[in-house]
N, C-alpha and C positions, 0 to 999 in steps of 0.2 A: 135885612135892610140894605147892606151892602151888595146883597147880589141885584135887588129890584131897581137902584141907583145905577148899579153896570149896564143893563138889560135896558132901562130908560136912555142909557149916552147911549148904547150901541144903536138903539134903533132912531134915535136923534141923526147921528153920523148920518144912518143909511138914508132917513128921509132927505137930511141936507143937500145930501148927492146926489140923490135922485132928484130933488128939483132944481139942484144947479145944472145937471145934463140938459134937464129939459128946458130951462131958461135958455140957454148955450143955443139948444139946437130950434127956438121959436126967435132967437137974435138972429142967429146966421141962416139959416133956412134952407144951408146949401146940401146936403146929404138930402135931405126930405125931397127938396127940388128935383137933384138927380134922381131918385130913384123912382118919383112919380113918370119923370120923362120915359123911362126905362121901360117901366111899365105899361103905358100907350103905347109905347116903339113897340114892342115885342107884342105887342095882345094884336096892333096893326097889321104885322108882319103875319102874323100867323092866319089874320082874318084875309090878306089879300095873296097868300099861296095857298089856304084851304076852304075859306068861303064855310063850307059845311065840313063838321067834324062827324060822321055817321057814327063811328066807336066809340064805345067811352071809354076801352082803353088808352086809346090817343088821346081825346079830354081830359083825363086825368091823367097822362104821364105830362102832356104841354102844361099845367096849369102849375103843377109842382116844378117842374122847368123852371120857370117863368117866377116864381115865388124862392125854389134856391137859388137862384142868380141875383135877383134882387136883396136876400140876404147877405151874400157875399158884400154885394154892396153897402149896403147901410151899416154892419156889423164889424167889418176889415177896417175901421178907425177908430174904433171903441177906443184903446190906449195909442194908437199912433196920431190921434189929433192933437194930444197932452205934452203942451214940452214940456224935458228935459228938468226946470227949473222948477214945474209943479208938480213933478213928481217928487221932488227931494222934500218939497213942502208935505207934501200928503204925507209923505213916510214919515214925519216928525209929528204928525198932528194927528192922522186918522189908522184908525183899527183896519190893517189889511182884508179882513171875513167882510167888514162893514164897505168897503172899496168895491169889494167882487160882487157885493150881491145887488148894491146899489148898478152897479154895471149890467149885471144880469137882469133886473126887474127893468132898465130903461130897456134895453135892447127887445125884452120880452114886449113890452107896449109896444115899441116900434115895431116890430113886426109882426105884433096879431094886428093891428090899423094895417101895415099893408099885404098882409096876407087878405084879410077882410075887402078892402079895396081892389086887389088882383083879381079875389073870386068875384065880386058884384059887374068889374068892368069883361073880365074873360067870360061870364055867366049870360049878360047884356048881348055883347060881340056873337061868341061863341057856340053859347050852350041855350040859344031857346029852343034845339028840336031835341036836349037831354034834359029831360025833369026827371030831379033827383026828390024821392019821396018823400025821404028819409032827411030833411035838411039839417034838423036839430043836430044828429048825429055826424050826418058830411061836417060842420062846424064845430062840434067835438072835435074832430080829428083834425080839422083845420087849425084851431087852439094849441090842441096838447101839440101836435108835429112842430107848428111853431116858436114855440117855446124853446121846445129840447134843440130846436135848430138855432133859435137863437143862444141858450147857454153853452150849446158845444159850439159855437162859433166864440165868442166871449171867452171861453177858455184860451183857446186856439190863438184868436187876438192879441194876448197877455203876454204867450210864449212868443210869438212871432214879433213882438212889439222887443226882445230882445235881442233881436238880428239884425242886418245889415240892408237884410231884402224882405221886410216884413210882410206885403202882399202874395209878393211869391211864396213865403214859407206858410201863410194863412191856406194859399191851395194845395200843398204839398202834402201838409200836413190834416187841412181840415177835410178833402174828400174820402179819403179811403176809411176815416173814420165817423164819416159821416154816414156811410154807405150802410150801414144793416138799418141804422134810423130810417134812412131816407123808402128803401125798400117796404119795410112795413106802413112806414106811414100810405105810402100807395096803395099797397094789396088791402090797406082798410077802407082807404078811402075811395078804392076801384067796388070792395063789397058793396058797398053804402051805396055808393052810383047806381050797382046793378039791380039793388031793392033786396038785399039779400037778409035775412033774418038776422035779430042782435047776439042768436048764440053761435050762428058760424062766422062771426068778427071779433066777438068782444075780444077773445085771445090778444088781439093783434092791437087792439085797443089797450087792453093792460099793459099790453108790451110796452108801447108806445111811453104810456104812464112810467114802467118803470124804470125803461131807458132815461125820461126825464129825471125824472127821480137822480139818479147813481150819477148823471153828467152833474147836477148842483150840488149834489153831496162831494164829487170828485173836486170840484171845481173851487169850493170851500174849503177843504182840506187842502189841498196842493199849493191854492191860491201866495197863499202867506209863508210859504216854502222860496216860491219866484219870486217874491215881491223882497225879500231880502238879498237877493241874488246883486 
């Protein structure tokens, strides 16, 4: 009885938070804003230095471009938009696990919407003389990559939210471990473009999974370590 009472506050905590972020961020609109702006600028820029994209390796390296940049964006104030004073509040009142995951499921939303958005406007612009067969799939990968991009960012954020220069320390820290993610999620989602069969990707596909996987597991675990600090 007592553990299904714990298991009810905990996920109490984590809905609270999750809808307090997203109230937050449907009041001030300012992150959403920018990063929609971000997204026309770069989809613009790229439509008026290349017009037609004949490769799909360059279709699908620009469109991931254009989707981790915009991550760094929206994700790099996950904890650096929280003063000081509600922090000390949260550490009194909320369950550190239930803080981090509620962080990660917002940031997760937020960036499959604008992952989704990037591919429809850069697909629109870009990609009518690339049809990808295989859609269902391209947006599997679009999903899971953005996921794990948004939790290893959220990690990163947490750590970096304890420095002096916490943007700076978000790239310092978040690219080089971002990089075997970042890699795979391409060579799957360049297969998928090319029309390539489910058993010469899916590897790359699980990987993807379990890379996700091990960042929320990590990020769980450690979370409540930092958050005492």
């Amino acid at each position: 009885m007592n553990s299904s009472h714990t298991i009810q506050g905990f996920s109490t905590q984590v809905y609270m938070l999750l809808w307090k972020e997203i109230k937050i961020e449907f009041r001030n609109r300012n992150t959403l804003n920018s990063i929609l702006l971000y997204v026309f600028s770069t989809v613009f820029i790229c439509y008026q230095s290349f017009s037609v994209i004949p490769e799909v390796t360059v279709w699908n390296a620009l469109l991931w471009i254009i989707i981790l940049f915009s991550s760094v964006n929206a994700v790099s104030k996950s904890f650096q938009s929280e003063p000081p004073a509600r922090h000390y509040y949260y550490y009194q009142l909320v369950d550190p696990t239930a803080l981090v995951i509620s962080k990660i499921l917002y940031n997760a939303i937020l960036l499959l919407l604008l992952s989704a958005l990037s591919f429809g406007i850069y697909s629109i612009v870009l990609g009518s003389h690339i049809p990808i067969s295989q859609l269902a799939a391209f947006m599997l990968v679009l999903s899971i990559g953005s996921i794990g991009i948004s939790s290893l960012l959220t990690m990163v954020s947490a750590i970096a939210s304890r420095t002096g220069n916490a943007i700076g320390m978000i790239s310092v820290l978040g690219f080089p471990i971002m990089i075997p993610l970042l890699i795979t999620i391409i060579k799957a989602s360049k297969l998928i473009a090319d029309g390539i069969s489910w058993n010469q990707y899916a590897k790359y596909v699980y990987a993807i999974g379990g890379i996700d996987m091990m960042i929320i597991a990590l990020s769980v675990i450690l979370f409540p370590y930092l958050w005492r600090e």
